[in-house]
N, C-alpha and C positions, 0 to 999 in steps of 0.2 A: 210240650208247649211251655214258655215264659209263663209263673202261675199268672203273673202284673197281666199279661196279655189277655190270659185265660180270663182273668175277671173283668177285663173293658169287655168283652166279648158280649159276656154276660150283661154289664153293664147297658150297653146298646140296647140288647133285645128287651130289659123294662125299660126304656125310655122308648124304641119303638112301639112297646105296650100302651103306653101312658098316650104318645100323642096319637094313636089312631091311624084307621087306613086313611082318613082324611088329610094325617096332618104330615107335614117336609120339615125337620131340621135341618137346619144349617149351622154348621162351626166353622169361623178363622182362624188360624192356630197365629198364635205370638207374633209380631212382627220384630223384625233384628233394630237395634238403637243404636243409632252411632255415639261413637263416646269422642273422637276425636281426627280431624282430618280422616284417613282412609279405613280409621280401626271401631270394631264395632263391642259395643260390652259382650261380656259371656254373653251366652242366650240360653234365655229359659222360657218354656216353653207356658203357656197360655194354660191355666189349673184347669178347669173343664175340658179344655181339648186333649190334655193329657190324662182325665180322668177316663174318658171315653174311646181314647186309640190306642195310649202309650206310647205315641209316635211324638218324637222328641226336635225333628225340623220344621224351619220354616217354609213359608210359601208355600200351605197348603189349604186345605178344605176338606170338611169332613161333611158329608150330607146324608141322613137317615129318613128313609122312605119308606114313612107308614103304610102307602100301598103296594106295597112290594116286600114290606119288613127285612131290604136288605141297605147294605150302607157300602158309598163310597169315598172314596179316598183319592182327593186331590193332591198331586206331591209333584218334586221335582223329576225329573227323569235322569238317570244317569249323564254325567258327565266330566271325562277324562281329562279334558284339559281346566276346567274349575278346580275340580277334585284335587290336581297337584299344588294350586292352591289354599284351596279351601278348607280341603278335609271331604273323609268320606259322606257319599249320600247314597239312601239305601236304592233311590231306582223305582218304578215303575212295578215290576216283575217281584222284587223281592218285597217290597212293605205288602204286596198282597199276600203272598206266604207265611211274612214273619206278624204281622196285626191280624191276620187271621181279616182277612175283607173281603167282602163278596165281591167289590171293581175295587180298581186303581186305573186312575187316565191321568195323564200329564195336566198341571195347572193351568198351563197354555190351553189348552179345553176344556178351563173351567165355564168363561163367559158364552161357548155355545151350547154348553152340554145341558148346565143348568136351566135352560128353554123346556126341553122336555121335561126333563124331573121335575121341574114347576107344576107342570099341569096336569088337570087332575086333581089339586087340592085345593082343600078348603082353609087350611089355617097352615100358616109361615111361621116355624118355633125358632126366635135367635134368641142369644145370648144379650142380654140389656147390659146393661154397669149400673153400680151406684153414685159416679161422678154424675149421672147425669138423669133427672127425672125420667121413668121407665119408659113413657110412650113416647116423650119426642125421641129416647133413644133408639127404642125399639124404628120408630120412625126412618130414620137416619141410617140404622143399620140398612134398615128394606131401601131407602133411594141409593145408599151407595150399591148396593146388589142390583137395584134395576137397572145401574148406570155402566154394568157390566154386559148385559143384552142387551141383541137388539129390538125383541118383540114386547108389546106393552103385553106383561101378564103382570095379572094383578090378585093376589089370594083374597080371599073375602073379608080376611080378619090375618092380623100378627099377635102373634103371644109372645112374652117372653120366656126362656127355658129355663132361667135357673129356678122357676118353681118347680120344677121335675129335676134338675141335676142336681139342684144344691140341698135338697130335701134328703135325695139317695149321700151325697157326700159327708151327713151328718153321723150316719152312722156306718162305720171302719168293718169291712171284710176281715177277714182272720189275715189276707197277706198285709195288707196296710198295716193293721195292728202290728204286726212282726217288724216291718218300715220303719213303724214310727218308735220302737224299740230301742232298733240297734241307731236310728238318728239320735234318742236319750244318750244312750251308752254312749257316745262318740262326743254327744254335748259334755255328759260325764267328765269324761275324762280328759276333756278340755281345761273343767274347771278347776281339775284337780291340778294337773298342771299349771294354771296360775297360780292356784295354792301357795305348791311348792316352790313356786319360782319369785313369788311377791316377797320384794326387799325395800326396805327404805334408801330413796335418791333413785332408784326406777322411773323409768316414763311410764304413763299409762300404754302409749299402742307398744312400749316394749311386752307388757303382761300381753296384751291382746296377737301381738305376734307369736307370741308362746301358745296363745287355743288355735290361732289357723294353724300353726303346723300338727299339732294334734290329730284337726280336723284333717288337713291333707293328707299325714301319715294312713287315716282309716279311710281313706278313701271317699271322704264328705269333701269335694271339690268346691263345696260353696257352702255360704251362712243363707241361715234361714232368714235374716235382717241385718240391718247394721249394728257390728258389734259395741255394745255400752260398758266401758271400762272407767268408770267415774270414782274417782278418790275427793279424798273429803268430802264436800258440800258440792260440788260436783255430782253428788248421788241423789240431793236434789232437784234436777233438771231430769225430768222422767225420761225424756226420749236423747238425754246428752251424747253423744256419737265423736266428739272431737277428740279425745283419745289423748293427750297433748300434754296434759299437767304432771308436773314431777311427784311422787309418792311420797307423803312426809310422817316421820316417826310419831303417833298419837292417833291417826288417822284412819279410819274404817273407808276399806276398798268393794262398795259394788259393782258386782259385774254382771250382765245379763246379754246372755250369748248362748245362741244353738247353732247347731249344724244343721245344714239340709243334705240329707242324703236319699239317694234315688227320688229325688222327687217331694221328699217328705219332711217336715220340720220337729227341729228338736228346740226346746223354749226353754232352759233355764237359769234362776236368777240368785244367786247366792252374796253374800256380804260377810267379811272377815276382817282382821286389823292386820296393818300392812305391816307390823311388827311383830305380827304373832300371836299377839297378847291383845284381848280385851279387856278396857278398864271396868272399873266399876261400874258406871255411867253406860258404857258400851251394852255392856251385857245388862242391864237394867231393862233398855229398849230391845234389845235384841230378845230377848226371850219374851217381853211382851210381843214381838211379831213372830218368831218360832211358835208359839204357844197357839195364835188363831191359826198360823199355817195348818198346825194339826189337828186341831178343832174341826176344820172346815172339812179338812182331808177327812175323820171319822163322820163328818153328819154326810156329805156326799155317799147316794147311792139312787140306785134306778126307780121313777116313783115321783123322787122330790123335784120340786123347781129350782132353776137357778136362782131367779128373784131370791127365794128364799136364805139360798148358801151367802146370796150379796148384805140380805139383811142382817142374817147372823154375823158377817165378817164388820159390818158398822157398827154393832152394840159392844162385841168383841175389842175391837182397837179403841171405840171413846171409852166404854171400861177402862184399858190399858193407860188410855189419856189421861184418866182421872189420877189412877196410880200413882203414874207420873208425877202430877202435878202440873200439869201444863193445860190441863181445864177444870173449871171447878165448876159445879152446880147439878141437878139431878142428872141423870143418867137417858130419861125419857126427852128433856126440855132440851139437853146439849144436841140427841139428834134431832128433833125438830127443826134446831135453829141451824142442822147440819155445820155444826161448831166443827165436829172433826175434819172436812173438807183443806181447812188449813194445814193439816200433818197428813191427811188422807185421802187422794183428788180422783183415783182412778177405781174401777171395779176388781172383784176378787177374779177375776181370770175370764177365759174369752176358749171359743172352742181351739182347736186344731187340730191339722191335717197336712194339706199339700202346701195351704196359706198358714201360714204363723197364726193370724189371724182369722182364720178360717170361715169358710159361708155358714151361716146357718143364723135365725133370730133368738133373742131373748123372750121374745112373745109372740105369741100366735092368736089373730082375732082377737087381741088386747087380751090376752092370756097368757102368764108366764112359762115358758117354754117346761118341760118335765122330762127331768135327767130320763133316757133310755138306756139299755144294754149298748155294748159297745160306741157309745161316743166316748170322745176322749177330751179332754180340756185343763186349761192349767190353773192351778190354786195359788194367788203370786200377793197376801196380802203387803201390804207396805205401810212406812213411818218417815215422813220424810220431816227434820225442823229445820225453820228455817233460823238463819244466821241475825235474828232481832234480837234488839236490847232486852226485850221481857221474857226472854229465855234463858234460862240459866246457862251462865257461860260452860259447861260441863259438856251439856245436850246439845250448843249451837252447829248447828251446819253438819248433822247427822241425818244419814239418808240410809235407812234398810229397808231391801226387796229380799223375800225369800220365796223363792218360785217354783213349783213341782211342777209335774204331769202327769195325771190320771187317767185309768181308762175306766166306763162304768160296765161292772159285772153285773150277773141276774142277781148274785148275792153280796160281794163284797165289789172293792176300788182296789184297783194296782194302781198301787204309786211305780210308775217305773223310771225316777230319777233319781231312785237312792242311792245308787253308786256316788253321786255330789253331795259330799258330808253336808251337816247343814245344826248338829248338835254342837255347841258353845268347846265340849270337851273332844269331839270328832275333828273339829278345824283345827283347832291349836296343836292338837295332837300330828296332822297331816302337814301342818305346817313347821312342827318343830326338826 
C-alpha cells in the first residue's frame, strides 16, 4: 500500500474515534477555479480532504460514520469520452482499492444517499473556514447540504471539524516529515540556482524562472505560494510577488520561494548581493539577522512556547537595531513602545505542512501554544529599512529575510534547509 494512503487510513479511524457513534462527518474536496474563458487553473486539492483520503480529484465527498466507523467516498465515475479530454479519473471501482474505503458511489448519488447516512446522529462534523465566523459558516455549510436532499433531517447540533483534524495535522507522521524533506531539498536547490545565476541587468522573474525549472526538473510541479524575488528595496514589501524590476550593481536580492511537492510545502527565504559581494553596510545587517536566525534555531525545542521563541526574536533584532544605530534608548522601553515594528512588522515563523501556512494556533484557552515532538515550523527573522531621509544613506531601502525549516525532536531541532547556504562566506563563495 501507498505509505501517504496507509496513513489517511489511519488518520480516519482517530477522527472516527474522536467524533463518536453519534457523530457523521462530512468533507467537499476542492472545487476546480476557472482562470480564463474555457481553461481552469492547476487544481489542488482541498488540505483536510487530502489529509484524510489522499484523493487528489474533484467533485467528490468524503463522509465518516461514527456509527458504522466506516467511510465513504463520493467521486466521479469513469469516463471515456471526458477522459480524452480531460485526463484520467480513477473511477468508482478503483479509488475503493487504491484509498483503501470501505464504499465508493458515484457523486451523482451523493444528494440521495446522504438521507440515510444522516440519520441516526446526533451531531453534523463539517469543515468551517477562517474567512468567515465559525457558526454562521458551519451554518451555511449544513443549508447548502440540506439543499442537496429532499427530506427535512435535521442533526441536533453542528460542530466544526478542524478542532479534530487540524489539531492531528499539527503534528507530522514520519511519511509527512520525509514530504516535507525532500519539498526543503527541492526548495534547496532552487535557491542555489538563483545563487549562481543572479547577475547584474537580470530581471527579477528572469532569477525566479531559474527556481521553477529547478522545482520542475525535481518533480515539484507547483510553488507552495507565490514566488518573492525582490531586489533592492523591493525586499521591503513583505508579500512583493511582481517579479518585474531589473537587478542593479550594489543591491541585495531577497528571495523567498518553496516548492510544493506531493502535497507538502517547502518555505525558504535567503538574501545575497546581486553582485556577489557584500558591502560593509550589507553585511553589518545581515549578520545581525543571520545571528537571531541561529539563536532562535538553538533555543527551539519540545517543551518551549512559541510566544516565547517570538519574544526572544524582538529583544534579539531591537538589540541589533541599537547596534546599528538606527534606534536609540533602553533596550526594555524601545520594546514597549514596539519601536522595532518599523524595521521588524511580521512574527518569527508560522507552522507548516500541506499549507505554507499551516493549521494550527499560537495559543490555546489563552495559552501560548508548547513546541511538541514532531511539528515542524519555519524560523524566518527579518530587517527590513525603509528608504527615509533619517536613515543612513548606506542602510536605505535594505530588506533581509533569512528563513529555515525545522522539525521539533524529543531532544534536539533539524534544521532541514541547510542545503540553502545562508553564512556571509557560503553565499559569496556559491556565487563566485
Amino acid at each position: 500500500m501507498n505509505p501517504y494512503i496507509q496513513q489517511c487510513v489511519i488518520r480516519r479511524q482517530k477522527v472516527l474515534q474522536r467524533i463518536g457513534q453519534d457523530g457523521i462527518a462530512v468533507l467537499w474536496s476542492a472545487s476546480e477555479k476557472q482562470r480564463s474563458g474555457d481553461t481552469c487553473y492547476p487544481y489542488r486539492q482541498d488540505s483536510d480532504f487530502y489529509y484524510l483520503s489522499g484523493f487528489d480529484e474533484p467533485e467528490s465527498v468524503l463522509v465518516l460514520d461514527g456509527a458504522s466507523g466506516e467511510t465513504t467516498l463520493f467521486c466521479r465515475e469513469k469516463d471515456p469520452e471526458r477522459e480524452i479530454w480531460d485526463g484520467f479519473r480513477y473511477g468508482v471501482l478503483d479509488a475503493k482499492s487504491i484509498f483503501r474505503m470501505d464504499h465508493t458511489l458515484a457523486i451523482q448519488d451523493f444528494p440521495n444517499k446522504i438521507e440515510s447516512l444522516l440519520k441516526n446522529h446526533c451531531t453534523l462534523w463539517l469543515l468551517g473556514s477562517d474567512a468567515t465566523p465559525q457558526k454562521t459558516d458551519i451554518q451555511k455549510r449544513w443549508f447548502d447540504l440540506r439543499s442537496s436532499v429532499s427530506a427535512d433531517i435535521q442533526p441536533l447540533q453542528c460542530a466544526d471539524l478542524r478542532e479534530i483534524v487540524h489539531a492531528m495535522r499539527m503534528i507530522k507522521d514520519e511519511v509527512e516529515l520525509n514530504l516535507l524533506r525532500q519539498a526543503a531539498q527541492i526548495s534547496a536547490l532552487g535557491h542555489c540556482a538563483a545563487m549562481q545565476k543572479t547577475r547584474v541587468g537580470k530581471w527579477e522573474y528572469q532569477i525566479e524562472g531559474d527556481i521553477l525549472s529547478v522545482f520542475y526538473q525535481h518533480n515539484a510541479r507547483s510553488v507552495a505560494y507565490n514566488s518573492i524575488v525582490a531586489g533592492g528595496k523591493n525586499a521591503c514589501v513583505l508579500h512583493y510577488v511582481h517579479n518585474q524590476s531589473i537587478l542593479r550593481d550594489g543591491d541585495l536580492l531577497m528571495i523567498d520561494a518553496g516548492a510544493e511537492y506531493a502535497a507538502y510545502a517547502g518555505d525558504i527565504s535567503r538574501t545575497f548581493p546581486v553582485n556577489g559581494r557584500f558591502s560593509p553596510a550589507q553585511k553589518d545587517v545581515y549578520e545581525v539577522v543571520l545571528s537571531v536566525n541561529q539563536k532562535i534555531i538553538e533555543q527551539a525545542k519540545a517543551g518551549i512556547t512559541y510566544e516565547s521563541l517570538s519574544q526572544s526574536a524582538i529583544e534579539l533584532l531591537t538589540q541589533g537595531l541599537i547596534d546599528l544605530k538606527l534606534l536609540s534608548g533602553s533596550l526594555k522601553d524601545l520594546i514597549e513602545q514596539k519601536a522595532y515594528r518599523r524595521f521588524y512588522m511580521h512574527g518569527i515563523g508560522h507552522w507548516l505542512g500541506l499549507d505554507v501556512h499551516d493549521v494550527g494556533p499560537r495559543f490555546v484557552d489563552g495559552k501560548p501554544m508548547v513546541l511538541q515532538e514532531d511539528m515542524c515550523m519555519t524560523v524566518e527573522p527579518g530587517l527590513y529599512i525603509p528608504d527615509d531621509v533619517d536613515i543612513p544613506t548606506e542602510l536605505r531601502g535594505m530588506g533581509i529575510r533569512i528563513e529555515d525549516n525545522i522539525i521539533i525532536h524529543k531532544n534536539h531541532v533539524e534544521v532541514y534547509t541547510q542545503e540553502a547556504p545562508k553564512t556571509i562566506a557560503d553565499i559569496e563563495q556559491l556565487m563566485s
